[in-house]
C-alpha positions in Angstrom: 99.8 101.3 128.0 96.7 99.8 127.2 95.8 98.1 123.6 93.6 101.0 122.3 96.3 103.8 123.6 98.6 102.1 121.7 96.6 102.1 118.8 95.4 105.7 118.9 99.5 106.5 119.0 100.2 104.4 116.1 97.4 105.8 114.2 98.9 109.6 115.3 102.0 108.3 113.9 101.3 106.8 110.9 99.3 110.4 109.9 101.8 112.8 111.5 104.3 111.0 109.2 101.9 110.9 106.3 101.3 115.0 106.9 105.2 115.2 107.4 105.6 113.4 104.1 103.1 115.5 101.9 104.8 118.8 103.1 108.4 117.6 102.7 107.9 117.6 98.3 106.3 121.1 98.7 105.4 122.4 95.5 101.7 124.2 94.6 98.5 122.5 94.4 98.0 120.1 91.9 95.3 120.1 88.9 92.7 117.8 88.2 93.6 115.5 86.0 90.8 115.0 83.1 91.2 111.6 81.2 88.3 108.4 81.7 90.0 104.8 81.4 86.8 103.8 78.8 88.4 106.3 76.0 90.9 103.9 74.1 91.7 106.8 72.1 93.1 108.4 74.7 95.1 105.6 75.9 96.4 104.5 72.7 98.0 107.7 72.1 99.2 108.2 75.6 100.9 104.7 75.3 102.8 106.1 72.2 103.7 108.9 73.8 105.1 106.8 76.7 107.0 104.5 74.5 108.5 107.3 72.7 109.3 109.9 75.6 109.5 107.8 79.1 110.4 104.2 78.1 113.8 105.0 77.2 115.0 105.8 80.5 111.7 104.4 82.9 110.3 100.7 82.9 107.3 99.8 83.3 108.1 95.8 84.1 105.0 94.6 85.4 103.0 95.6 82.2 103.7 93.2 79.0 103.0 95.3 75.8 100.7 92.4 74.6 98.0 93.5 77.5 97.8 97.0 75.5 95.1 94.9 73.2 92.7 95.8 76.3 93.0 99.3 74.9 92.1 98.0 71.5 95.2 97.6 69.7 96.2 94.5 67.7 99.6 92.6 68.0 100.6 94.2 64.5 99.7 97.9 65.8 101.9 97.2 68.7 104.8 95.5 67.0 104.8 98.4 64.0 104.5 101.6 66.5 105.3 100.5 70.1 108.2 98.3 69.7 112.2 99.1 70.3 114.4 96.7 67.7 114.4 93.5 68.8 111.6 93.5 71.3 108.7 90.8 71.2 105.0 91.5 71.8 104.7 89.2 74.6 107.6 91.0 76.8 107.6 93.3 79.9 108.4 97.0 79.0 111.9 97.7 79.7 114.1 100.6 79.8 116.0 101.1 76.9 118.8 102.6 79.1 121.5 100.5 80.4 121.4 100.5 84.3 124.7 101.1 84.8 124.4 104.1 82.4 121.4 105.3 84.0 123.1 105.8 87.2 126.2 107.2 86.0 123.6 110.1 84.4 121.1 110.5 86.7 122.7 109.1 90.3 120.4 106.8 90.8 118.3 104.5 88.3 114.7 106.0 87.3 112.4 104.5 88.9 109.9 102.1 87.4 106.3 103.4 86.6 104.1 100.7 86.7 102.4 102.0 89.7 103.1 105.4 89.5 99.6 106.8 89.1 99.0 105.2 92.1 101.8 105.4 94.4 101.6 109.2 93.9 98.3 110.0 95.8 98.0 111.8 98.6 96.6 115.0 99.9 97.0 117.0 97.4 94.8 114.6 95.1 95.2 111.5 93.2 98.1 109.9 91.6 96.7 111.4 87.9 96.7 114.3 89.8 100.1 114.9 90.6 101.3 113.8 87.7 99.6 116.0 85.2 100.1 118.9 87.6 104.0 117.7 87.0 104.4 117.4 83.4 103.1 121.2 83.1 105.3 122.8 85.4 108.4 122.4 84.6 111.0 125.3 83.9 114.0 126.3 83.0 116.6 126.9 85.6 120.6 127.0 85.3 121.4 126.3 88.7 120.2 122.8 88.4 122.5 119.9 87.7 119.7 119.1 84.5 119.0 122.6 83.9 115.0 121.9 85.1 113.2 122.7 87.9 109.6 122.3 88.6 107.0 123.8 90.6 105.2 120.9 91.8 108.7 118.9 92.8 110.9 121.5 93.4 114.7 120.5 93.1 113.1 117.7 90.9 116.2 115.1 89.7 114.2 114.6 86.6 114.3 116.6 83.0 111.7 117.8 81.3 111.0 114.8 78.7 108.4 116.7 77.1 110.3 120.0 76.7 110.8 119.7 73.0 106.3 119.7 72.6 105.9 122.5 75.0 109.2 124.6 74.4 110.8 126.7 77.6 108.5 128.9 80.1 109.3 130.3 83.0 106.6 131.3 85.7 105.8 134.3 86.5 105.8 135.3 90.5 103.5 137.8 92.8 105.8 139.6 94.9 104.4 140.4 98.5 105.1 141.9 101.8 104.4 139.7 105.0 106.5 140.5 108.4 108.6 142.8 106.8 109.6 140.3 104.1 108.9 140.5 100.3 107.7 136.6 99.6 107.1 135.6 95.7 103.9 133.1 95.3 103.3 131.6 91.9 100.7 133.6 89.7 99.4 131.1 88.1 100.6 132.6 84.6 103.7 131.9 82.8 106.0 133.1 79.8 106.9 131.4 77.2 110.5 131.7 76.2 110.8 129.7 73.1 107.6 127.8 71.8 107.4 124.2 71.4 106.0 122.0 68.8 102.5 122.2 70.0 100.5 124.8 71.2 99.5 125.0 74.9 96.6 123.4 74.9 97.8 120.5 72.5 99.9 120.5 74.9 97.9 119.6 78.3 95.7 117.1 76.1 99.6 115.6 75.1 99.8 115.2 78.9 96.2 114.1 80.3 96.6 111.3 77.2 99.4 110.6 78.9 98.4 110.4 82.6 95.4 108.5 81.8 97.5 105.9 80.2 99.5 105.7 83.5 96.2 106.0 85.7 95.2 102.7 83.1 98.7 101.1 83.8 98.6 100.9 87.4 95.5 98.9 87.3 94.5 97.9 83.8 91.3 96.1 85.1 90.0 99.0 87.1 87.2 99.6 84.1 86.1 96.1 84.4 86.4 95.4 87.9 83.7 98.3 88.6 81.6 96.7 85.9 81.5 93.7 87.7 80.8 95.8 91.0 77.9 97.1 89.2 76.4 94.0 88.4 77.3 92.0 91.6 75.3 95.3 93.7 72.5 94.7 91.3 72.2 91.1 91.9 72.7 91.6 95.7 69.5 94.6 95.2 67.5 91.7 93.5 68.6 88.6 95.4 67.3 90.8 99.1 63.9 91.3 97.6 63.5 87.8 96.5 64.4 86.1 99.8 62.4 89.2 101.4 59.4 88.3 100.2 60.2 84.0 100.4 60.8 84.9 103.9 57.3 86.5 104.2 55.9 83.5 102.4 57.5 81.0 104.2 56.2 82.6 107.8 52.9 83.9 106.8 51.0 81.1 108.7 52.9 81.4 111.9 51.4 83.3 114.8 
């Protein structure tokens, strides 16, 4: 087999499995996620909400909580509202949950969410994507070990963490015939079977403050580094025309 065969296969591969991957979590298409990573606002309440709803059971142990000053938050704004007992400003963000616990519960430990937002991508959209499709579609169902389910990870391990702000729901299906076959399809709607703390949409801007904290965790100098890119393309833009025209200068009296 010759070298480019071989990497025309692999390439076949590496997309078949990537397709295969994709289809296996199944689930509907995901939402746009809204959120920009310049709106500290946003981030310093999505950071609370993390703190206070995901940290207990998920890590985030690449990300120190002194580096949530890049979102404009002082060390005494962190210790009084983003802090577990005991914690320092200057350590990694661990799970309050004891391992051990955690897989006696769950099965397995959660997984860390550093990178999250971006491990998540793929066809379906980004990372941000996914996960603020997945916080608003979970649902009650008794036949799961956690009594959750959820439309965009069906057979999802994970509870709702959020169910207390949103309440219960339940979608509501489309029933069709194809081959002879009555198939249900998500409508799109959904009713609500106890309310939560917030309405519904204080709850989805709960959730994109959130996601864009997440989308700002798995790369906190994303903002900056396309800043830079900015300026580096501009001094490229100006650094061409300048050694344009020396070049025309320099060679003007050569025939």
């Amino acid at each position: 087999m010759t070298m480019w065969k071989k990497i025309i296969l692999g390439l076949t591969l590496a997309l078949g499995l990537g397709a295969a991957a994709q289809a296996s979590t199944g689930g509907i298409s995901w939402d746009k996620a809204p959120g920009k990573l310049d709106d500290n606002a946003s981030l310093q309440r999505g950071a609370k909400i993390f703190v206070n709803y995901c940290l207990s059971c998920h890590s985030a142990a690449f990300m120190r909580f002194n580096r949530l000053q890049d979102i404009g938050l002082t060390d005494d704004e962190i210790k009084d509202n983003l802090l577990f007992v005991g914690s320092k400003v200057g350590d990694m963000m661990k799970a309050a949950i004891d391992p051990v616990e955690a897989k006696a519960f769950f099965g397995a430990n959660p997984p860390d969410l550093t990178l999250v937002a971006r491990s998540r991508s793929g066809a379906g959209g980004t990372g941000a994507d996914y996960l603020y499709t997945l916080f608003r579609t979970y649902y009650r169902d008794d036949s799961r070990p956690t009594g959750w389910n959820n439309l965009a990870f069906p057979n999802i391990g994970m509870p709702h963490p959020l169910w207390q702000l949103q309440g219960e729901r339940k979608p509501i299906y489309h029933t069709v015939e194809s081959h002879g076959k009555e198939e249900h399809s998500f409508s799109g709607r959904w009713e609500q079977v106890t309310p939560g703390t917030l309405t519904p949409l204080q709850y989805d801007q709960t959730v994109a403050d959130l996601v864009n904290f997440l989308k700002w965790m798995s790369e906190p100098a994303q903002s900056k580094r396309v800043q830079i890119g900015v300026w580096v393309l501009i001094f490229l833009a100006l650094f061409t025309l300048i050694s344009w025209r020396l070049n025309a200068a320099y060679w003007k009296d050569v025939k």
